[in-house]
C-alpha positions as CSV (number, residue, x, y, z in Angstrom):
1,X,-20.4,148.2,154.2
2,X,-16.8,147.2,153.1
3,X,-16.2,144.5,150.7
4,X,-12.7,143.0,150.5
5,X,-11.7,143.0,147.0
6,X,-11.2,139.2,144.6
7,X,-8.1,139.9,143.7
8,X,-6.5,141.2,147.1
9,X,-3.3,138.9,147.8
10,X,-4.1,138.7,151.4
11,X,-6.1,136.1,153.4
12,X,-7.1,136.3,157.2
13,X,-5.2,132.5,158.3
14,X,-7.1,130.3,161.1
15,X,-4.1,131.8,163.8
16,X,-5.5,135.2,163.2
17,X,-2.8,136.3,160.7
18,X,-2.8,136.8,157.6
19,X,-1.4,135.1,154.3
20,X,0.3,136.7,151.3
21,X,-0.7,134.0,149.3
22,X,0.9,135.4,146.1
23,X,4.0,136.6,147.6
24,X,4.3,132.7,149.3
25,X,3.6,131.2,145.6
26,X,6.4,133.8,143.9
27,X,8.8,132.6,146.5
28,X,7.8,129.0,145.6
29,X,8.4,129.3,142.2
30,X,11.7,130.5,142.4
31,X,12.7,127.8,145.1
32,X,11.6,125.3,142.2
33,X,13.3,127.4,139.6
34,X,16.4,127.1,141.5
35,X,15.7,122.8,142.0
36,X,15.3,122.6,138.4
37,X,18.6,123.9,137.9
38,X,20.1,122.0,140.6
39,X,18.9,119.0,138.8
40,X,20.6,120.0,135.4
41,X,23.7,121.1,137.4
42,X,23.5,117.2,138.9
43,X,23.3,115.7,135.2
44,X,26.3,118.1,133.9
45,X,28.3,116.9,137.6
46,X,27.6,112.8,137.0
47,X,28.3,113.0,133.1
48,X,31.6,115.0,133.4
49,X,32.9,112.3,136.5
50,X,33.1,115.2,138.3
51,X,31.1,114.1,141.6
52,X,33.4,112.6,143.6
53,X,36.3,115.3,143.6
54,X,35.0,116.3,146.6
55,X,36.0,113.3,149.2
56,X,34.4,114.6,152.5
57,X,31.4,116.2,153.6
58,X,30.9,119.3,155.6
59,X,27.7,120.9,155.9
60,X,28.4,123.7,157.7
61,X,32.1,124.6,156.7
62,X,32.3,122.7,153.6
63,X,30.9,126.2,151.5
64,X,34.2,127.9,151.2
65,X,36.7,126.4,148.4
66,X,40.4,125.5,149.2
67,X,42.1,129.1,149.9
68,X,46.2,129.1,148.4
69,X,48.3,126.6,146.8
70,X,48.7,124.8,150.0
71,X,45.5,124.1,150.6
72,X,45.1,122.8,147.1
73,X,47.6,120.6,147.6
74,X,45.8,119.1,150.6
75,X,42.8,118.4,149.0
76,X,44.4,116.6,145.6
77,X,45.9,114.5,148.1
78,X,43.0,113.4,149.4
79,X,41.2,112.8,146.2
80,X,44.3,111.0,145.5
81,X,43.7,108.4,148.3
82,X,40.1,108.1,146.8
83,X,39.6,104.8,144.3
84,X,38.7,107.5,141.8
85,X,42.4,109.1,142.0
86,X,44.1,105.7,142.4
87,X,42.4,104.1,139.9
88,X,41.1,106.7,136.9
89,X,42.6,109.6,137.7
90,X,46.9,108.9,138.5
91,X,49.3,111.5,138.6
92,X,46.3,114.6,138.2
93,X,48.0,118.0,138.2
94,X,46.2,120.8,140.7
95,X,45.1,122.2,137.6
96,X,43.8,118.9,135.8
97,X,42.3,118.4,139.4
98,X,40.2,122.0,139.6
99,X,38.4,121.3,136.2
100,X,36.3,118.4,138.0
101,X,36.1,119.6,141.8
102,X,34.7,123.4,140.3
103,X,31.9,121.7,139.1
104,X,30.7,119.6,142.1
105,X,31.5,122.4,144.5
106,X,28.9,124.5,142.8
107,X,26.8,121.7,142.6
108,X,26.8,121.2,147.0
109,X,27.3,125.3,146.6
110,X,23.9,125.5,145.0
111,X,22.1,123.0,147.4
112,X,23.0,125.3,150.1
113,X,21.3,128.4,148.8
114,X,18.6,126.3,147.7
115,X,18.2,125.9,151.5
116,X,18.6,129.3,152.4
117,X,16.4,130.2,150.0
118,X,13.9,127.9,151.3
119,X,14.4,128.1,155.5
120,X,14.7,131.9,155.6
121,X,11.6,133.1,154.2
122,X,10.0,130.3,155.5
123,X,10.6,131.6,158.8
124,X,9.8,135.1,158.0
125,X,6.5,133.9,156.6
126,X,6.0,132.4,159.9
127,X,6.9,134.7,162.2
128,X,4.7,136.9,161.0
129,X,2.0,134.7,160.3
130,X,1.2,135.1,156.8
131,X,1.2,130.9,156.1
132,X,-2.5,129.8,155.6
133,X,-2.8,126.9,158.5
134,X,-3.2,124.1,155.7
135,X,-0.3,125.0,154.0
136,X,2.2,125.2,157.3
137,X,2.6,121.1,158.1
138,X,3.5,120.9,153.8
139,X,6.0,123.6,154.0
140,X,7.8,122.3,157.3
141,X,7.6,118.4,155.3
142,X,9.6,120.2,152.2
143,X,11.8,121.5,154.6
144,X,13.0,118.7,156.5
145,X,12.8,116.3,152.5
146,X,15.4,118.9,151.7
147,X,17.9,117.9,154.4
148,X,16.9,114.5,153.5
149,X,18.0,115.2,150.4
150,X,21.7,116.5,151.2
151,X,22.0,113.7,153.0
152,X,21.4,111.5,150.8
153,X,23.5,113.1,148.0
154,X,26.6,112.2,150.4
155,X,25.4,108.6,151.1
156,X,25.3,108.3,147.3
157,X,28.6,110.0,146.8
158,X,30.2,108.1,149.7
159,X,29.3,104.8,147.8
160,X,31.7,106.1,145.5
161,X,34.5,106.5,148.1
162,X,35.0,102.7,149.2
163,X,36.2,100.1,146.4
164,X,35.1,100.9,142.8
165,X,35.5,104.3,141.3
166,X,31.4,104.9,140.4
167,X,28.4,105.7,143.0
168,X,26.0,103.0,143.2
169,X,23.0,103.3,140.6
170,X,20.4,102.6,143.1
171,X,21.5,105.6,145.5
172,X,21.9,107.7,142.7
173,X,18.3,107.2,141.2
174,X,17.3,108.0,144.7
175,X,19.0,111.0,144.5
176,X,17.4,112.4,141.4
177,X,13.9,111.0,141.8
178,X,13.9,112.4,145.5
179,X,15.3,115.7,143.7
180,X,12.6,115.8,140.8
181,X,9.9,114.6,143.9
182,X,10.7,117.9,145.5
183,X,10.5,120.2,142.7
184,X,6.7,118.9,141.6
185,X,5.5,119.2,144.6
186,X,6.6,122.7,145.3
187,X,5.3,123.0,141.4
188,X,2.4,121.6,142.7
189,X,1.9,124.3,145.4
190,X,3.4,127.0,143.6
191,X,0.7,126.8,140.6
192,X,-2.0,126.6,143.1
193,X,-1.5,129.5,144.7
194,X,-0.6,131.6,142.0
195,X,-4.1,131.0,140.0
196,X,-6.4,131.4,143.1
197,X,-8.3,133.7,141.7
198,X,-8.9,131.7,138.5
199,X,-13.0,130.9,139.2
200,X,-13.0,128.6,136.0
201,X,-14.6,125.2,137.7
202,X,-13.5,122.4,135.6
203,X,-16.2,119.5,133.6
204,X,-16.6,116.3,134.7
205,X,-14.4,114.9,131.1
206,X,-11.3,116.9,133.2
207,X,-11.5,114.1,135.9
208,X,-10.7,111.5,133.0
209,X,-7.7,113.3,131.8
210,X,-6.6,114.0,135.2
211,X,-6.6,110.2,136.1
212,X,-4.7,109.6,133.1
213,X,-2.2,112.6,133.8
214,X,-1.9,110.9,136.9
215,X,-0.6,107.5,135.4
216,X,1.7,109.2,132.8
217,X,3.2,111.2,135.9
218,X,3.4,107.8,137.6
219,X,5.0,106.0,134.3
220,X,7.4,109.3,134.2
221,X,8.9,108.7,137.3
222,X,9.7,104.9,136.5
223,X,11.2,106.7,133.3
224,X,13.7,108.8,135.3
225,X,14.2,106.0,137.5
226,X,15.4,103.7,134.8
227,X,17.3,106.9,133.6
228,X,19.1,107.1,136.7
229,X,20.2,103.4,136.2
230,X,21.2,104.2,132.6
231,X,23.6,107.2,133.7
232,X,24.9,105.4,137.2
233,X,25.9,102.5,134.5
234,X,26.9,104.1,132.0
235,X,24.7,102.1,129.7
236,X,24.2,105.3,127.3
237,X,28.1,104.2,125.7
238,X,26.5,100.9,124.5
239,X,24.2,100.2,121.6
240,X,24.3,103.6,120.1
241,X,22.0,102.9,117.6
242,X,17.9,103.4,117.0
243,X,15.7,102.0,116.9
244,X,17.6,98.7,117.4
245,X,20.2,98.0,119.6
246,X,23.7,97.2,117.5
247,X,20.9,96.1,114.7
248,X,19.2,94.0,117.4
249,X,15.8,94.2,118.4
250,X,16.5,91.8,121.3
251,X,20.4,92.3,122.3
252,X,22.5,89.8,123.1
253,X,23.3,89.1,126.6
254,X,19.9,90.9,127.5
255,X,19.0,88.2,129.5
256,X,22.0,86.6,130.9
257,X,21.9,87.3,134.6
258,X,19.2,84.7,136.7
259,X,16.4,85.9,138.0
260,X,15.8,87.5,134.6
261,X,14.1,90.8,136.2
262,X,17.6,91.8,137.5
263,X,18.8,92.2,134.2
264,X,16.5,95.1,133.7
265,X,18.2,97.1,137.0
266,X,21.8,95.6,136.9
267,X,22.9,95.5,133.6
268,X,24.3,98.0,131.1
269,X,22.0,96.3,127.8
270,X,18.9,95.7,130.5
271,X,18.7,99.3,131.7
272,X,19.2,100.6,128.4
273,X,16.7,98.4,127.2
274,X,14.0,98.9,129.8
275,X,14.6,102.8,129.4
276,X,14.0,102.9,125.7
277,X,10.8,101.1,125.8
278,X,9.4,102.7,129.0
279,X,9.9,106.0,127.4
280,X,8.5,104.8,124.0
281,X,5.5,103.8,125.6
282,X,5.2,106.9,127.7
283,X,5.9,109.6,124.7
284,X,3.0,107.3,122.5
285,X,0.5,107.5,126.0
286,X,1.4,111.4,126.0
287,X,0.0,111.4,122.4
288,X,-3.4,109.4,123.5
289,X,-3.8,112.0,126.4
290,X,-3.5,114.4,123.3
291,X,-6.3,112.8,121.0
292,X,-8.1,112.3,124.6
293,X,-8.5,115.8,125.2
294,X,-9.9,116.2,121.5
295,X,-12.2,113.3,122.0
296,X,-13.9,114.5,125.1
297,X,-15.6,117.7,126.6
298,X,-12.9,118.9,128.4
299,X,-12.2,122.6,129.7
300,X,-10.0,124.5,126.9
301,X,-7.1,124.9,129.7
302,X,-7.0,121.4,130.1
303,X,-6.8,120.4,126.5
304,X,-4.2,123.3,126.1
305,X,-2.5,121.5,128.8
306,X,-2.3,118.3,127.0
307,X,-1.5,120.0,123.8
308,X,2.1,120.9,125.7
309,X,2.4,117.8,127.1
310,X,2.2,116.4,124.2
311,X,4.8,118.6,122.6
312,X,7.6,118.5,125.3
313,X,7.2,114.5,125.1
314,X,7.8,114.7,121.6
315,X,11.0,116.8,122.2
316,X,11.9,114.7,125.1
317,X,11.9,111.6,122.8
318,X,14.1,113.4,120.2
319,X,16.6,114.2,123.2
320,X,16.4,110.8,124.4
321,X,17.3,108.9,120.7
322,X,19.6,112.1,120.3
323,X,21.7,111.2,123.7
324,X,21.8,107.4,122.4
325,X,23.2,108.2,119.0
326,X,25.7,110.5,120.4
327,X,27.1,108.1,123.2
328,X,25.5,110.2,125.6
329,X,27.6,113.5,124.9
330,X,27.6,115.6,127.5
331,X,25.2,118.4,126.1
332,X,22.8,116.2,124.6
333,X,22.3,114.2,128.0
334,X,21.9,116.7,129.8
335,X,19.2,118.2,127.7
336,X,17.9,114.9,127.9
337,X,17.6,114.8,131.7
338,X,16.0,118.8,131.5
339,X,13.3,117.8,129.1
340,X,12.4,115.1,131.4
341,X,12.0,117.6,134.2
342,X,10.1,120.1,131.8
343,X,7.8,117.0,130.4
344,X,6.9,116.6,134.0
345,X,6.2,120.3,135.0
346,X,3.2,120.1,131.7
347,X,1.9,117.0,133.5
348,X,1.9,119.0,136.4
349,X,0.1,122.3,135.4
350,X,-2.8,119.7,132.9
351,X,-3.3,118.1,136.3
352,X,-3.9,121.2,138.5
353,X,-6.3,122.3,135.7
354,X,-8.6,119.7,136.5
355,X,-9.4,120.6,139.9
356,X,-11.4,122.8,141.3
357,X,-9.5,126.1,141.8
358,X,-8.9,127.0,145.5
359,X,-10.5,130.1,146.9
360,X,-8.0,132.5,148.7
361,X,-10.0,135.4,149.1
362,X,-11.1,136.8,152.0
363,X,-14.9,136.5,153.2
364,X,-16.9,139.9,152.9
365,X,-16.3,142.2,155.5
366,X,-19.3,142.8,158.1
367,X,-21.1,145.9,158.1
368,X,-19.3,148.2,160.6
């Protein structure tokens, strides 16, 4: 009699195929490798005013740059037409103009590999049938979120092409929170099927830290969100103090817009101000998940898990009253927006250490 062996990376799939469930999660992981840098790249595009240098959109032909002098010219002239060039930007030299359009071209650049990198394994994995059944419909979701995703970039950006020389901070916090959305839940997958054959079963005190992990991932994305609105503003050039705001504790003009909740989503001293005491109240929750951990019987993967997140919020906070006393320089901020991102991939991996692991290996072989 032939046993299959625990640690083999291949499972029969319910088509009859069979799954490389390893080789599927290292692919993952560096699709959400490459997403995390696509959302730095995104923060180092909107803090350098660099995102609408690029006035059309072209999704098929739109990956080669201008080619000669000529067609330089040509496309200066139609930023120039943009309110951007007419109204920030007069008189730009081709050179002047290549420092910002470099930056978002790589930026749309790197979306497209991200969706090569995505789509063409994808369908290799298919074709040959090595996608566990379960995992097919998710795969097929990220794929088509992806495109979503593009599209929504230029929606964003073409908010930025009509009257006023900014995008509109709602589409752009749609744009990044869509963007961070993908990358956890690939995350999500990813560490799943890498640590299949962990046979660690978690105690019942994990399921209390995970549904706490799930409200600080919840709070988190509110955090981002409120982020976005900061950055779209830019509210991060105001009240660059801390921990008050210009030496207030309640700012002036905080509440001068009627209904009063609109303050907190319209204004530069309402988004700022919502931001900083969302994320205070998130990085002090992130230490209670900490003391949690200690408090309860809980699985010492899971409290190692909290242990990180507690760190990285700590960091994060010290990035995020870092970007406010620097006027939200350009390094600092982005920092900022990658701690955010690396705060949320500890949430991520605490949470998956609570459940159950999955069980990839094949059944025993029958006697022959």
């Amino acid at each position: 009699m032939t046993v299959a062996s625990p640690a083999t990376a291949v499972a029969p799939t319910a088509d009859g195929g069979h799954a490389d469930v390893r080789a599927i999660g290292r692919w993952l992981a560096v699709v959400a490798a490459m997403i995390f840098a696509m959302i730095v790249l995104g923060a180092l595009t909107r803090l350098t005013e660099s995102g609408l240098s690029m006035v059309e959109w072209r999704p098929v032909t739109g990956w080669l740059p201008p080619l000669g002098d000529a067609a330089w010219q040509a496309e200066l002239a139609k930023y120039a037409q943009s309110p951007q060039g007419r109204l920030v930007n007069q008189g730009m030299t081709v050179a002047q103009f290549k420092e910002i359009f470099w930056l978002e071209y790589v930026h749309r650049l790197w979306g497209r590999l991200i969706g090569l990198a995505f789509a063409l394994p994808l369908l290799w994995f298919l074709v040959r049938r090595r996608v566990p059944r379960w995992l097919v419909p998710r795969l097929v979701v990220l794929l088509l979120l992806g495109g979503l995703q593009g599209a929504v970039g230029w929606i964003m950006v073409a908010s930025g092409l009509q009257d006023a020389p900014a995008v509109s901070h709602y589409k752009l916090a749609l744009h990044l929170t869509l963007a961070v959305g993908l990358y956890a839940y690939i995350l999500w997958l990813t560490i799943g099927l890498l640590q299949r054959n962990n046979r660690v079963m978690p105690k019942p005190d994990d399921r209390v830290v995970a549904r706490v992990t799930v409200g600080l991932i919840g709070l988190l994305v509110v955090v981002l969100t409120f982020g976005a609105f900061v950055a779209g503003l830019r509210a991060g050039q105001v009240h660059t103090t801390f921990p008050t705001m210009s030496g207030y504790w309640i700012p002036p003009g905080l509440l001068e817009l009627s209904p009063a909740w609109l303050n907190f989503v319209a204004t530069q001293t309402g988004t700022q101000f919502a931001h900083r005491w969302l994320a205070t109240t998130l990085a002090a929750l992130c230490a209670a998940l900490w003391l949690l951990a200690r408090r309860r019987d809980v699985s010492p993967s899971v409290r190692r898990g909290t242990t990180m997140v507690a760190m990285m919020a700590a960091i994060q906070f010290g990035l995020g009253v870092g970007t406010i006393l620097s006027g939200a320089q350009i390094a600092v901020a982005t920092m900022h927006q990658a701690g955010a991102v690396l705060l949320l991939s500890t949430l991520i991996l605490t949470l998956r250490r609570t459940r159950p692991p999955q069980d990839f290996r094949p059944p025993p072989a029958r006697p022959a």
